[in-house]
C-alpha positions as semicolon CSV with decimal commas, in nm:
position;residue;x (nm);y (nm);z (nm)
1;X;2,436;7,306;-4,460
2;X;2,311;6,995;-4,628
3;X;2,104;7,194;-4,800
4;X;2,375;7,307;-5,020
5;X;2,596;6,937;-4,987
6;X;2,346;6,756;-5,119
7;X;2,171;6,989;-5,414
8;X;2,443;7,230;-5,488
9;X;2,396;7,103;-5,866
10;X;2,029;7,206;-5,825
11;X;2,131;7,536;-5,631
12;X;2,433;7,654;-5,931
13;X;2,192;7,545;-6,175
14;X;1,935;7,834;-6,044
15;X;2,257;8,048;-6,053
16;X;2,275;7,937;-6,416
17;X;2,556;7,702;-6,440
18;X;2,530;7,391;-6,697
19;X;2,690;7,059;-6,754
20;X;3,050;7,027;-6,659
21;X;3,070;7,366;-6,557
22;X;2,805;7,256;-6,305
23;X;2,974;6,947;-6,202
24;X;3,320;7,083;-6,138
25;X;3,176;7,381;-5,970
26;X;3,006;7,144;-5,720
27;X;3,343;6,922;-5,700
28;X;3,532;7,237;-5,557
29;X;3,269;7,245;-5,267
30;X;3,352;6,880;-5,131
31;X;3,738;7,027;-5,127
32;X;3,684;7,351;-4,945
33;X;3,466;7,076;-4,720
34;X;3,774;6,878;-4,667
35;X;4,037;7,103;-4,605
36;X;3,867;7,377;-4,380
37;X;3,762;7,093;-4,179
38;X;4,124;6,998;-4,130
39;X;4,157;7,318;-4,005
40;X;3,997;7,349;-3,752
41;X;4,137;7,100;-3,566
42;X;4,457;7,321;-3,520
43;X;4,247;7,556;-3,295
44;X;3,932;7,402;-3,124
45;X;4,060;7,367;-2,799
46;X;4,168;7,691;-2,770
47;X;3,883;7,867;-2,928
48;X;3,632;7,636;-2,736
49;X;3,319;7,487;-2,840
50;X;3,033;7,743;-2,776
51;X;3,193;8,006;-3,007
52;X;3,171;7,770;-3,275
53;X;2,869;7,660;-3,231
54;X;2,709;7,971;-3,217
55;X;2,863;8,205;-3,435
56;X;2,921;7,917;-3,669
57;X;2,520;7,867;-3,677
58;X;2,513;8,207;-3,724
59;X;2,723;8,243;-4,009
60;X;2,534;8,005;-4,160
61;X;2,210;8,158;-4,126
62;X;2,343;8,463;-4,274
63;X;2,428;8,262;-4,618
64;X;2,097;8,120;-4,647
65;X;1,943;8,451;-4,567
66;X;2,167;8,595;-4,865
67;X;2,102;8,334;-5,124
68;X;1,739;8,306;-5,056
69;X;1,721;8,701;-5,083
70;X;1,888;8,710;-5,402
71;X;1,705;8,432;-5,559
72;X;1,364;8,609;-5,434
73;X;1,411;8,936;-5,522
74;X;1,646;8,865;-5,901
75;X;1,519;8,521;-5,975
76;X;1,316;8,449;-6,275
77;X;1,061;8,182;-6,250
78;X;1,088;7,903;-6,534
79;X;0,799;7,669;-6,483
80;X;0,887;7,424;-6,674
81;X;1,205;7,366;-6,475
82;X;1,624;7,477;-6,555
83;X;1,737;7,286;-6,824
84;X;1,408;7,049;-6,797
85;X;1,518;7,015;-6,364
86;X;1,152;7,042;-6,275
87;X;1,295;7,065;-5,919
88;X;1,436;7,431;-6,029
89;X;1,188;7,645;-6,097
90;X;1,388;8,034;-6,065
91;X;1,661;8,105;-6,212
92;X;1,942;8,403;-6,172
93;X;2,162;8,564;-6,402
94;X;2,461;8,844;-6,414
95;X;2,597;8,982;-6,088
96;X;2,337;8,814;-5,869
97;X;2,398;8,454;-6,010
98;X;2,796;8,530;-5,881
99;X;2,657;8,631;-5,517
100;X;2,481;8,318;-5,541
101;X;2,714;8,104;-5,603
102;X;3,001;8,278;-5,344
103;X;2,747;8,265;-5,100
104;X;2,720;7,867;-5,143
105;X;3,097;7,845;-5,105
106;X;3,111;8,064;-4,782
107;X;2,833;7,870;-4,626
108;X;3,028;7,575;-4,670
109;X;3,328;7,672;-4,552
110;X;3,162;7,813;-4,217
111;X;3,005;7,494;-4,189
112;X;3,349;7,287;-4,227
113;X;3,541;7,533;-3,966
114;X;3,284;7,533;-3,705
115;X;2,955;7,286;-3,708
116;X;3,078;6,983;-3,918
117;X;3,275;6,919;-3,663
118;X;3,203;7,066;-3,392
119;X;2,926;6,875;-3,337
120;X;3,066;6,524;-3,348
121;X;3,313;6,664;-3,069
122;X;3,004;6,829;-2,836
123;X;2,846;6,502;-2,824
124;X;3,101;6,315;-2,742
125;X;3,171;6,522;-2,447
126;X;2,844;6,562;-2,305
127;X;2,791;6,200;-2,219
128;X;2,911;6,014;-1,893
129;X;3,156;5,737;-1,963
130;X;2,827;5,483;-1,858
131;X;2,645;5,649;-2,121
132;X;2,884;5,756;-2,435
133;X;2,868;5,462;-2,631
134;X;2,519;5,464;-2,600
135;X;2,440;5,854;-2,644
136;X;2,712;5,878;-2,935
137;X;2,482;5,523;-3,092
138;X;2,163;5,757;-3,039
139;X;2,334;6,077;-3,226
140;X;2,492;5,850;-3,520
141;X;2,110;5,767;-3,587
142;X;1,935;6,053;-3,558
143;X;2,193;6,250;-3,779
144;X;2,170;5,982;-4,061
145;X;1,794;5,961;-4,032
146;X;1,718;6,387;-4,056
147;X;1,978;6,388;-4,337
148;X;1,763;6,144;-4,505
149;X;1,432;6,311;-4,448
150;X;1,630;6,622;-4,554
151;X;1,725;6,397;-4,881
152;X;1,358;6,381;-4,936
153;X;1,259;6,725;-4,843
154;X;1,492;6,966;-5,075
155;X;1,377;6,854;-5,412
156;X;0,974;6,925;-5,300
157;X;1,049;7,185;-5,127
158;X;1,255;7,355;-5,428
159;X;1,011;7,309;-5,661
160;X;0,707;7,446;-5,461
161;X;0,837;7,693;-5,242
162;X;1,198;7,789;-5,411
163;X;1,369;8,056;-5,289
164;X;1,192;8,037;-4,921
165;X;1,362;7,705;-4,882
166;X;1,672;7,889;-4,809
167;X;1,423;8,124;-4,579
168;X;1,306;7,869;-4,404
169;X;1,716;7,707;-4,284
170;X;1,841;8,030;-4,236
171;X;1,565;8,101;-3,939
172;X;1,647;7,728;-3,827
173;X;2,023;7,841;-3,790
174;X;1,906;8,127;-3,587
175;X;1,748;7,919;-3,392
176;X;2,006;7,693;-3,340
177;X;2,212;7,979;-3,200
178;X;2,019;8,094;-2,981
179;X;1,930;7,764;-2,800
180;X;2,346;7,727;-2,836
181;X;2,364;8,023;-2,662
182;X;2,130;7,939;-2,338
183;X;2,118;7,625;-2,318
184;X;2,484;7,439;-2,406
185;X;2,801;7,548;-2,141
186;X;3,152;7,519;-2,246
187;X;3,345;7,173;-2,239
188;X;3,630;7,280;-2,361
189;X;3,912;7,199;-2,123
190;X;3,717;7,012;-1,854
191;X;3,742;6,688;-1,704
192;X;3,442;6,466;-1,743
193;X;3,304;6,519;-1,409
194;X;3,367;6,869;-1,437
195;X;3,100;6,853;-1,751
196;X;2,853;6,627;-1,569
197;X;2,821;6,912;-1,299
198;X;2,738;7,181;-1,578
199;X;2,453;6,955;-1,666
200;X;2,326;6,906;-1,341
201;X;1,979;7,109;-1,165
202;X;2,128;7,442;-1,028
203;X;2,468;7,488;-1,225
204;X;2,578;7,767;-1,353
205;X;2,427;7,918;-1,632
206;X;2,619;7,815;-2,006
207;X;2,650;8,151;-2,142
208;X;2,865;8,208;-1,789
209;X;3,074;7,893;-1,867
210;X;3,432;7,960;-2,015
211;X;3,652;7,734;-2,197
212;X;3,994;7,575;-1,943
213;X;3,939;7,627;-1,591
214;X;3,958;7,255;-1,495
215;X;4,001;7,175;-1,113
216;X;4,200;6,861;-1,213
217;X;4,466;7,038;-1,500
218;X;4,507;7,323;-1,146
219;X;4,601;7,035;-0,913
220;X;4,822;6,860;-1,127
221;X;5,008;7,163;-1,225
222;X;4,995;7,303;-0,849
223;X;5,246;6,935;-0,764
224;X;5,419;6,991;-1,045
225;X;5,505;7,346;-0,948
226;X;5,609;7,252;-0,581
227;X;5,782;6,944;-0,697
228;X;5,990;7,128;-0,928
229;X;6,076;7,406;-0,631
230;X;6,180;7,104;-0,454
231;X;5,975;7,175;-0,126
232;X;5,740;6,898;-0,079
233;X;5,748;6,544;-0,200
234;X;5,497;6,292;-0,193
235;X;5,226;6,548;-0,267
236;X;4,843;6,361;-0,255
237;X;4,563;6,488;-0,457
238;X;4,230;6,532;-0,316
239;X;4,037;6,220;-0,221
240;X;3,715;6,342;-0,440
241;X;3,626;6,642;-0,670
242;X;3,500;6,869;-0,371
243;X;3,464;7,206;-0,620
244;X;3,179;7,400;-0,678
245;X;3,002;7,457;-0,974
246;X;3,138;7,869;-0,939
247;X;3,481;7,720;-0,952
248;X;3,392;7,611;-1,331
249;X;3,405;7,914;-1,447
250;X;3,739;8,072;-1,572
């Protein structure tokens, strides 16, 4: 999606918008960004995380197939660059230019309901309390530091291979979905232990996993239940999380 954050100018400009037009055009992006990231945070738990993840990767990977198929198969080349950009070398005009530029809009605002952040959450989860600040340290740097190699790659990669740039991210989406798919189980829901057993040699397989379905939430509400019915009292839980990894699933 960065793709499109960080050289929408360059990507309307192929679609054959100019100067302020250009500008404000971009500016609406950032506030789809903002506010379809806001929310999603209405609905996250309940949809869980591996829908978004994968069908948001998806969605994504359809966009980039679109815009790179338009720009291949309507775009003009202009080798001297768009408006002297000698990073934008094809250009589109008419009713392509518009699918284009809707395209851009309704990658974004995939991106902002479902990876943007999405992501931030899954990675929190995953790690053991030992191990968060740590693992969330690790994931902090490695987004900032493909971003910038991203920063350095567009421009290039624009200007020499055009169109198949978009090619090229909308297989890596696919990708991404698929290794959502097999290899990341639901968190959604789960105590912390509960998640360090879906990671563990012999668990259940993630596309099996289910968001809810906690042991702990089932105990807590199972007192609660018998303490409102008013037939036991000083109810103990378990002395240690004695579930199996079957009892994960929902």
């Amino acid at each position: 999606a960065n793709v499109m954050t960080y050289y929408v100018v360059y990507v309307f400009q192929m679609a054959g918008l100019t100067g302020n037009i250009n500008l404000i055009s971009s500016g609406v992006q950032y506030a789809l960004f903002i506010v379809f990231t806001s929310i999603v945070f209405f609905f996250i738990d309940t949809t869980g995380r591996r829908p978004l993840l994968i069908y948001g990767a998806l969605g994504m990977g359809t966009c980039m197939f679109v815009v790179g198929g338009v720009l291949g198969n309507y775009g003009t080349a202009v080798p001297g660059g768009v408006g002297g950009n000698p990073n934008v070398v094809i250009s589109v005009t008419g009713a392509p230019s518009h699918v284009v530029i809707a395209f851009s809009y309704i990658l974004i605002i995939i991106y902002a309901l479902t990876l943007a952040p999405i992501a931030w959450v899954y990675a929190a989860e995953v790690w053991s309390l030992e191990t968060r600040a740590t693992g969330m340290g690790l994931a902090a740097i490695a987004n900032w530091l493909f971003n910038f190699a991203l920063g350095l790659f567009i421009p290039p990669a624009f200007a020499n291979i055009s169109y198949k740039t978009f090619i090229i991210f909308g297989v890596l989406c696919l990708g991404a979905a698929v290794q959502a798919f097999f290899t990341y189980p639901e968190t959604a829901g789960k105590s912390i232990e509960e998640i360090q057993l879906l990671f563990e040699s012999g668990s259940i397989p993630a596309w099996r996993t289910k968001p809810g379905g906690s042991r702990l939430d089932a105990e807590v509400e199972r007192v609660r239940d018998l303490q409102r019915k008013g037939s036991v009292t000083g109810i103990g839980m378990p002395e240690k999380a004695d579930f199996t990894h079957k009892e994960l699933v929902a």
